[in-house]
N, CA and C of each residue as an Amber inpcrd file, in Angstrom:
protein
   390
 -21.1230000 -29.6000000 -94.2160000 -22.5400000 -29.3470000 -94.3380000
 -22.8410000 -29.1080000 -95.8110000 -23.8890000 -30.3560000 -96.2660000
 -24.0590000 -29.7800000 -97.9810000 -25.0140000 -28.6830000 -98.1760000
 -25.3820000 -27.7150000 -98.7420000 -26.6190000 -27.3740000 -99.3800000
 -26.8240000 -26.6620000 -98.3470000 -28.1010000 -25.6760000 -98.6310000
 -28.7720000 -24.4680000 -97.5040000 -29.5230000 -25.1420000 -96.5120000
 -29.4840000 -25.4670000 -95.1670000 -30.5520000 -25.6590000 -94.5590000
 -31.2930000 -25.3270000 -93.3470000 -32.5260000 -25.3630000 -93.1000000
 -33.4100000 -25.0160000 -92.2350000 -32.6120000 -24.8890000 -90.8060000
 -32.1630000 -23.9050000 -89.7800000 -31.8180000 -23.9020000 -88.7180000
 -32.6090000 -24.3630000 -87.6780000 -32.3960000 -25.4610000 -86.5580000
 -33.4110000 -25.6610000 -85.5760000 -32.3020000 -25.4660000 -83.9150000
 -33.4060000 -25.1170000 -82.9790000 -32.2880000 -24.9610000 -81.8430000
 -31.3830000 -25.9030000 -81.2970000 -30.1890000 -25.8010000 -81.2320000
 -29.2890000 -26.3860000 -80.6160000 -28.0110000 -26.3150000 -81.8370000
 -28.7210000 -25.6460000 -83.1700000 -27.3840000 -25.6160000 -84.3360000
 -25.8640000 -25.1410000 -83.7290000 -25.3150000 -25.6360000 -84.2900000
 -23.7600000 -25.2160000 -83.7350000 -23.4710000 -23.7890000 -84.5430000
 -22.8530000 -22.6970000 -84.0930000 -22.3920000 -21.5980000 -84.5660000
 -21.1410000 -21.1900000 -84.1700000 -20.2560000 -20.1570000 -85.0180000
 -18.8900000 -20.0240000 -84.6600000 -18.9470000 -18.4450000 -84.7650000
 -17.9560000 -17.8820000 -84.6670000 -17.9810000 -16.2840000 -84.5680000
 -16.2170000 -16.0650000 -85.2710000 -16.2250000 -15.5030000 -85.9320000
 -14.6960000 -15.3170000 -86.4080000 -13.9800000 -14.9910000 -85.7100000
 -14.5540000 -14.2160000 -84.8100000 -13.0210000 -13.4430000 -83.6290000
 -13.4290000 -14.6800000 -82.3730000 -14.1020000 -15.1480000 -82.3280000
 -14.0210000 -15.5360000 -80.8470000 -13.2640000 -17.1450000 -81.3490000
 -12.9000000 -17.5920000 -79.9080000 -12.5950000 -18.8520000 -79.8830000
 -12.9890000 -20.1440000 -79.6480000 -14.3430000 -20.0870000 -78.9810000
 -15.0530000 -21.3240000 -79.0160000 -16.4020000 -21.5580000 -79.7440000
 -16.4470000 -22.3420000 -80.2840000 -18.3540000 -22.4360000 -80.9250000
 -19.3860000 -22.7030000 -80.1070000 -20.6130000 -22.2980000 -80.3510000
 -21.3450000 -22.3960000 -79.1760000 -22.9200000 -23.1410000 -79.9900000
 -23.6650000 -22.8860000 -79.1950000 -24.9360000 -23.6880000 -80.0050000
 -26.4560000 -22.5360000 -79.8240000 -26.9440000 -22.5060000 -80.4170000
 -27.9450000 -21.3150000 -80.7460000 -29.0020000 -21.9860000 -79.9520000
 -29.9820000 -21.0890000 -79.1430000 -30.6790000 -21.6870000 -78.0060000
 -32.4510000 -20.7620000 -78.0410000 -33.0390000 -21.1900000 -78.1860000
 -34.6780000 -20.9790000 -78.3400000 -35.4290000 -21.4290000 -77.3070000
 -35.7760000 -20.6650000 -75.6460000 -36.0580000 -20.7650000 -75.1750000
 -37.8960000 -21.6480000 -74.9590000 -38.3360000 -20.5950000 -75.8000000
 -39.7200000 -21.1300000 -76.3310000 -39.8160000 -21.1100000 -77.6090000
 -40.3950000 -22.1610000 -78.4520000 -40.3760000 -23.1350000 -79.8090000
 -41.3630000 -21.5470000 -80.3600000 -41.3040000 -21.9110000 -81.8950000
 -42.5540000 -21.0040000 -82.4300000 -43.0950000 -21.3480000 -83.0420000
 -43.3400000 -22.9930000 -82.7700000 -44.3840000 -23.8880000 -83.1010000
 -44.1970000 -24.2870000 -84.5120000 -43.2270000 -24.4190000 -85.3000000
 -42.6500000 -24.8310000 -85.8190000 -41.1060000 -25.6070000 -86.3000000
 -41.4860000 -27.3020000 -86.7180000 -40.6040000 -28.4350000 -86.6410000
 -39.9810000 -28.7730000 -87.5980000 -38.4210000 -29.1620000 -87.6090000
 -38.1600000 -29.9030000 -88.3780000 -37.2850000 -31.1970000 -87.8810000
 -37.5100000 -32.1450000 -88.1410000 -36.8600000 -33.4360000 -87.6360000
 -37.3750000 -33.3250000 -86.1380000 -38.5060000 -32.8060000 -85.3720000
 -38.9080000 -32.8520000 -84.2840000 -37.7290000 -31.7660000 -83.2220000
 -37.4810000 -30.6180000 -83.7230000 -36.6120000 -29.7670000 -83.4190000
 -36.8870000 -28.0660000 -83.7130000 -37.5560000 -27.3840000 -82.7340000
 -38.1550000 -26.0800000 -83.1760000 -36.9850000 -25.6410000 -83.9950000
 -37.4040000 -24.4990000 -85.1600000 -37.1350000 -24.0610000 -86.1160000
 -37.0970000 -22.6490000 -85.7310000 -35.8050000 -21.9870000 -85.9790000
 -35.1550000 -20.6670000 -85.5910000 -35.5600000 -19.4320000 -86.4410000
 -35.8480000 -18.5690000 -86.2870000 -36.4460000 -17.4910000 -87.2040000
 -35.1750000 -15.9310000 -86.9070000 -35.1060000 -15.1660000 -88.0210000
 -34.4150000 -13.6530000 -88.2370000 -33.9030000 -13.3960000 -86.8630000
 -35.1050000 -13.0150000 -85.7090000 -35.4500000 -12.4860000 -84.7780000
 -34.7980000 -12.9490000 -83.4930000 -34.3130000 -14.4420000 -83.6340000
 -33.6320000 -15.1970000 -82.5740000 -32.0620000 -14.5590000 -82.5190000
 -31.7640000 -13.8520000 -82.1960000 -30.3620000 -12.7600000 -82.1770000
 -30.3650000 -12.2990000 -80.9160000 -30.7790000 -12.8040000 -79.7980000
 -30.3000000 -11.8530000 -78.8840000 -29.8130000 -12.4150000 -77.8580000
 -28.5310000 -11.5160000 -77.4540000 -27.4010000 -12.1140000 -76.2670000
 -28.1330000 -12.6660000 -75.2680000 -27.4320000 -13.8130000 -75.2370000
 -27.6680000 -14.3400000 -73.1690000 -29.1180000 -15.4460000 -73.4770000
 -30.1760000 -14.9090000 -74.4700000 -31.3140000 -15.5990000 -74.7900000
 -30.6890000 -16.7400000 -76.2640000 -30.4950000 -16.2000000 -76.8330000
 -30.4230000 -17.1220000 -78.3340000 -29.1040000 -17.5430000 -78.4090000
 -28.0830000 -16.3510000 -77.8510000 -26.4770000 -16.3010000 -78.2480000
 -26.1910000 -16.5240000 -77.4260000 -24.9100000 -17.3530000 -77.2100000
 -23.8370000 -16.9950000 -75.6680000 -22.3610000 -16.4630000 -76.1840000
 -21.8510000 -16.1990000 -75.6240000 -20.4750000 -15.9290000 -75.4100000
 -19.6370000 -16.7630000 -76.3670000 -18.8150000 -16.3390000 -77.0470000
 -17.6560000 -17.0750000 -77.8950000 -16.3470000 -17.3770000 -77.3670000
 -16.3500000 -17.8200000 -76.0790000 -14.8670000 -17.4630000 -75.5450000
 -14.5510000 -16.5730000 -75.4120000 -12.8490000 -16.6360000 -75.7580000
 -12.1800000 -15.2910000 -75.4150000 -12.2920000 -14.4300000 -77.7140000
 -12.0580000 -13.5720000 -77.3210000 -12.4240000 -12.5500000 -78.3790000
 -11.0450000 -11.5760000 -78.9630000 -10.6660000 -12.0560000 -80.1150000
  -9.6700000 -11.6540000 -80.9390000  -9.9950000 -10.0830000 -81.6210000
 -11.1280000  -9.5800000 -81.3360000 -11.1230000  -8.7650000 -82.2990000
 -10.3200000  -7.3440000 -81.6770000  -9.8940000  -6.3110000 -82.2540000
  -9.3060000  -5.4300000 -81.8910000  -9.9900000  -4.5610000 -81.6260000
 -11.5450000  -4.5010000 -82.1390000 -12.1760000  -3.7970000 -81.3270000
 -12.7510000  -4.0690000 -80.3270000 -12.5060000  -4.8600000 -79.5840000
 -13.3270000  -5.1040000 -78.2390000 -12.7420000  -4.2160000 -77.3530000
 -13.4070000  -3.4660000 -76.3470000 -12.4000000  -2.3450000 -75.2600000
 -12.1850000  -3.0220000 -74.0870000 -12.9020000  -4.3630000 -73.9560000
 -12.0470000  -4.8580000 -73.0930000 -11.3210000  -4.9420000 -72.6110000
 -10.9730000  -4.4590000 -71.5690000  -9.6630000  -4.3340000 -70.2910000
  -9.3220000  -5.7020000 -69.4830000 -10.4060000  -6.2390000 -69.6280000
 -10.0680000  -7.9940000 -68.6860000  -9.5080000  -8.8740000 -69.2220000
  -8.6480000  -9.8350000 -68.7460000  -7.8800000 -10.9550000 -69.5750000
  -8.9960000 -12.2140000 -68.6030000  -9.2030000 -13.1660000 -69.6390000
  -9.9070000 -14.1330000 -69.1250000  -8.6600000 -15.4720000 -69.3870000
  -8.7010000 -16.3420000 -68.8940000  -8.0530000 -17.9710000 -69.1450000
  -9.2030000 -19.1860000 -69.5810000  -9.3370000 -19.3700000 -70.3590000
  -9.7710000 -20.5500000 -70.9300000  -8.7830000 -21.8250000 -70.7270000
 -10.0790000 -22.7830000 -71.7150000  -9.1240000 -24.7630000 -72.2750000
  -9.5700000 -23.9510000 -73.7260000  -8.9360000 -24.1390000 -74.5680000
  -9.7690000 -24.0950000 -75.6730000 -10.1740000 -25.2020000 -76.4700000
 -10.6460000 -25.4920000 -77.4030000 -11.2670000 -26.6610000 -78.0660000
 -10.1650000 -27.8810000 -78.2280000  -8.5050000 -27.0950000 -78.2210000
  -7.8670000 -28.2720000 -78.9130000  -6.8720000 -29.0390000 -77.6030000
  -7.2600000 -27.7040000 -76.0490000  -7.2180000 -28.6410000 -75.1200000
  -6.0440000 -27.4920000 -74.4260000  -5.5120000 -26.7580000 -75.1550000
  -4.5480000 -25.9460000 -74.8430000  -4.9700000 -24.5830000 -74.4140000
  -4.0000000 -24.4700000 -72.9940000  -4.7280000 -23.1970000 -72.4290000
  -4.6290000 -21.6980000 -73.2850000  -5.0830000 -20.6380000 -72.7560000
  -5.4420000 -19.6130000 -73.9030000  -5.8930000 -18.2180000 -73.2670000
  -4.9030000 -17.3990000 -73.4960000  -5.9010000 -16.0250000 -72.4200000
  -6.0920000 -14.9610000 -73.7010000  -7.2430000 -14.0750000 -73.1240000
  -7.7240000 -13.0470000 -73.7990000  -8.5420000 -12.1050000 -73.5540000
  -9.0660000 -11.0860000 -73.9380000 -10.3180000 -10.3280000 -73.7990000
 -11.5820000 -11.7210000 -73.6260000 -12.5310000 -11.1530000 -72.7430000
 -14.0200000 -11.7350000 -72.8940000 -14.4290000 -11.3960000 -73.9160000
 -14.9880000 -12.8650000 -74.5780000 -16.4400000 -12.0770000 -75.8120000
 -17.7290000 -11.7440000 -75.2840000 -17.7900000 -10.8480000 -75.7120000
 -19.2790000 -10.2030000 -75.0410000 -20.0130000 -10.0810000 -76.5680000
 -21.1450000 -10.6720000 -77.0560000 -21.2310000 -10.3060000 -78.5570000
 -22.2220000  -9.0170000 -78.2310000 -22.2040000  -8.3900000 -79.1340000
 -22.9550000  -6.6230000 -79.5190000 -23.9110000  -7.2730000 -80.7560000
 -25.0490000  -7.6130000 -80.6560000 -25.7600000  -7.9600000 -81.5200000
 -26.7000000  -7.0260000 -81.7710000 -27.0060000  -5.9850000 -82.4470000
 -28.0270000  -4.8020000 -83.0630000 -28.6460000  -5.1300000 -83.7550000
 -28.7130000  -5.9360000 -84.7510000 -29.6010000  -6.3500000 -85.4590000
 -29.5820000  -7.7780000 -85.7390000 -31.1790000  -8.0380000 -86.5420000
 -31.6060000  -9.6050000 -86.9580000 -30.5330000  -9.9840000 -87.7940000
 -30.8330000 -11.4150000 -87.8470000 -30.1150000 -11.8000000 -88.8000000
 -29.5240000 -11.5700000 -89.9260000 -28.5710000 -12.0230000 -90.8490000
 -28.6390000 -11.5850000 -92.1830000 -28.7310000 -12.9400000 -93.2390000
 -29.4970000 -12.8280000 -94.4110000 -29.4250000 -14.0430000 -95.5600000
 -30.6180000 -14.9090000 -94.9750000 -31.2180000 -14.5620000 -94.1130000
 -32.0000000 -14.9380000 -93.5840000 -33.3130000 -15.5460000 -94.8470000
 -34.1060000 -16.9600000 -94.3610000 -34.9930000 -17.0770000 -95.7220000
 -36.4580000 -16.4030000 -95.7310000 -36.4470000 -15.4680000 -96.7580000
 -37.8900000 -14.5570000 -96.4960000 -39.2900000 -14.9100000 -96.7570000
 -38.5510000 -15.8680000 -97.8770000 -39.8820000 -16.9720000 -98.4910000
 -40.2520000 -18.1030000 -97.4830000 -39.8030000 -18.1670000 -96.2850000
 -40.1770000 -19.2740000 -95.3630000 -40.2670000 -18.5750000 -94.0660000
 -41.6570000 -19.0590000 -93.5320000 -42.1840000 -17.7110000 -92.6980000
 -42.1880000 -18.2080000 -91.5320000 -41.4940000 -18.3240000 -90.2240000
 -41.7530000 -19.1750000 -88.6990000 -42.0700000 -17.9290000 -87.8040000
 -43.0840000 -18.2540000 -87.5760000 -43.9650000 -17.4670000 -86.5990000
 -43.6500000 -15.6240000 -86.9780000 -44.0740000 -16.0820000 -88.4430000
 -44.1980000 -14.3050000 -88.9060000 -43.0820000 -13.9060000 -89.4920000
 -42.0800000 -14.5030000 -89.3250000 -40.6420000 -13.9840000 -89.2890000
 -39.9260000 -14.6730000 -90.4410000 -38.8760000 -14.0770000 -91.2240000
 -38.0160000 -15.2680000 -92.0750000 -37.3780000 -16.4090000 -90.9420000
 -37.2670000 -17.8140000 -91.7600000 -36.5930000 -18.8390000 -91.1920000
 -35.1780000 -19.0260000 -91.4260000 -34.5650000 -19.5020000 -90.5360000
 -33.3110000 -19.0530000 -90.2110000 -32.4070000 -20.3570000 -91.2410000
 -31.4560000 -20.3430000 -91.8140000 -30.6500000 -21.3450000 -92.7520000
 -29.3370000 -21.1730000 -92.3360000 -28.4210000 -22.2430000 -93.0350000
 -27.1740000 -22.7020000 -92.6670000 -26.2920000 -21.3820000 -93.0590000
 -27.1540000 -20.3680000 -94.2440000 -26.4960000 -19.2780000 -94.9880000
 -26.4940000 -18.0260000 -93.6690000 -27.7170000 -18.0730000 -92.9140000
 -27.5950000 -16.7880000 -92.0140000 -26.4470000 -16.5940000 -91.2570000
 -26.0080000 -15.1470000 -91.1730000 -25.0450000 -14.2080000 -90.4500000
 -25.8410000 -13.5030000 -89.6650000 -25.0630000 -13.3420000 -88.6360000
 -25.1920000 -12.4250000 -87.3900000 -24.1430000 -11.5490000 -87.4880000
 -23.7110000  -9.7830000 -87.4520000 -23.1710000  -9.4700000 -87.4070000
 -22.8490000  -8.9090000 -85.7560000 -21.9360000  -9.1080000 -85.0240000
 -21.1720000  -8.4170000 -84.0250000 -20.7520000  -7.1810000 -84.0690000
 -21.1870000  -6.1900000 -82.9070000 -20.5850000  -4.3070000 -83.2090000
 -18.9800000  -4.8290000 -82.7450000 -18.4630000  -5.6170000 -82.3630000
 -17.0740000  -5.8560000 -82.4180000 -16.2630000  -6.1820000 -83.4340000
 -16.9420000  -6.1440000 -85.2540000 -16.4400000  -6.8660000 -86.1580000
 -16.6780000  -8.2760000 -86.0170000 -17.5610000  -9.0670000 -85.4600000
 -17.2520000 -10.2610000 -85.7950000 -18.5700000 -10.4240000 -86.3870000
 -18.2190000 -12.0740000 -87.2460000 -19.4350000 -12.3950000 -88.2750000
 -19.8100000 -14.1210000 -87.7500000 -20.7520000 -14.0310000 -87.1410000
 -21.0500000 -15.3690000 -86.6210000 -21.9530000 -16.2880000 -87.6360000
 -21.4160000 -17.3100000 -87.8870000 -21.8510000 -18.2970000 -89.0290000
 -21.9290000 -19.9360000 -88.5530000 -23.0520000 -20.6700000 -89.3600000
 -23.7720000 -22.2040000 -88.1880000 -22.5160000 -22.6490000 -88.9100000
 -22.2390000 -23.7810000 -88.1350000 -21.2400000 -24.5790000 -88.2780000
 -21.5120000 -26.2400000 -88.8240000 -23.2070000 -26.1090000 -87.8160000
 -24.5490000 -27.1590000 -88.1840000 -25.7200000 -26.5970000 -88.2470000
 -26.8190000 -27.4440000 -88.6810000 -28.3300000 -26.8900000 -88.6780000
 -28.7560000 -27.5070000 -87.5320000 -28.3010000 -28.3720000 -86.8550000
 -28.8080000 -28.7830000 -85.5060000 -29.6290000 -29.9510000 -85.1610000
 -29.9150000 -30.2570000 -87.0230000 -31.0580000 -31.1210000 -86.8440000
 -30.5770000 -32.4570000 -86.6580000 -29.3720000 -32.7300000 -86.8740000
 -29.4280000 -34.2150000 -86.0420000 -28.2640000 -34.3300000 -85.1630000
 -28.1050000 -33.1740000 -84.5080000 -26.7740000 -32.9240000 -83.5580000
 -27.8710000 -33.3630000 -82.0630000 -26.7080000 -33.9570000 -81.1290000
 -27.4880000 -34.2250000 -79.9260000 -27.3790000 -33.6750000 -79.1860000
């Protein structure tokens, strides 16, 4: 990915402790497009709505007691804690000078921090992923 860019829903994102990447999800648009693809703002951070699950979850702080079984990406099976992400706050690096529905607009630079230690970062901007 070259250069900073505009996040729209469906961007690919990764999480450092977890094991699979997932894709960032905007139920309702906030009326703002790019490449014909609503455009993600600070505020889009929250589990189950914006975020899903990262797989299974490496971090040592998770208190997880359950072992889950996955495929993982490279096809090989894989057990671990569930990721459950702990998301408390908006985004971070977020762009302040670009305003979607009130809010900073979301870029290839934004972090999400996890209360489990993890740091979730786009992998794509989404805009020409299918």
């Amino acid at each position: 990915m070259q250069g900073t860019r505009y996040v729209v829903r469906g961007a690919k994102m990764c999480c450092n402790c977890g094991s699979h990447a997932r894709r960032i999800n905007l139920p309702v648009s906030h009326g703002s497009y790019v490449n014909g693809k609503p455009v993600m703002n600070s505020e889009d951070y929250k589990t189950g709505e914006n975020i899903a699950h990262f797989g299974i979850c490496q971090s040592p702080s998770n208190p997880s007691n359950a072992t889950i079984y996955l495929i993982a990406e490279d096809g090989q099976n894989i057990a671990g804690k569930p990721c459950t992400p702990t998301i408390c706050a908006p985004w971070l690096k977020a762009k302040e000078d670009t305003r979607v529905e009130g809010k900073a607009a979301l870029t290839t630079d934004s972090q999400l921090i996890c209360g489990y230690q993890g740091v979730i970062r786009f992998l794509t901007d989404g805009q020409n992923d299918e």
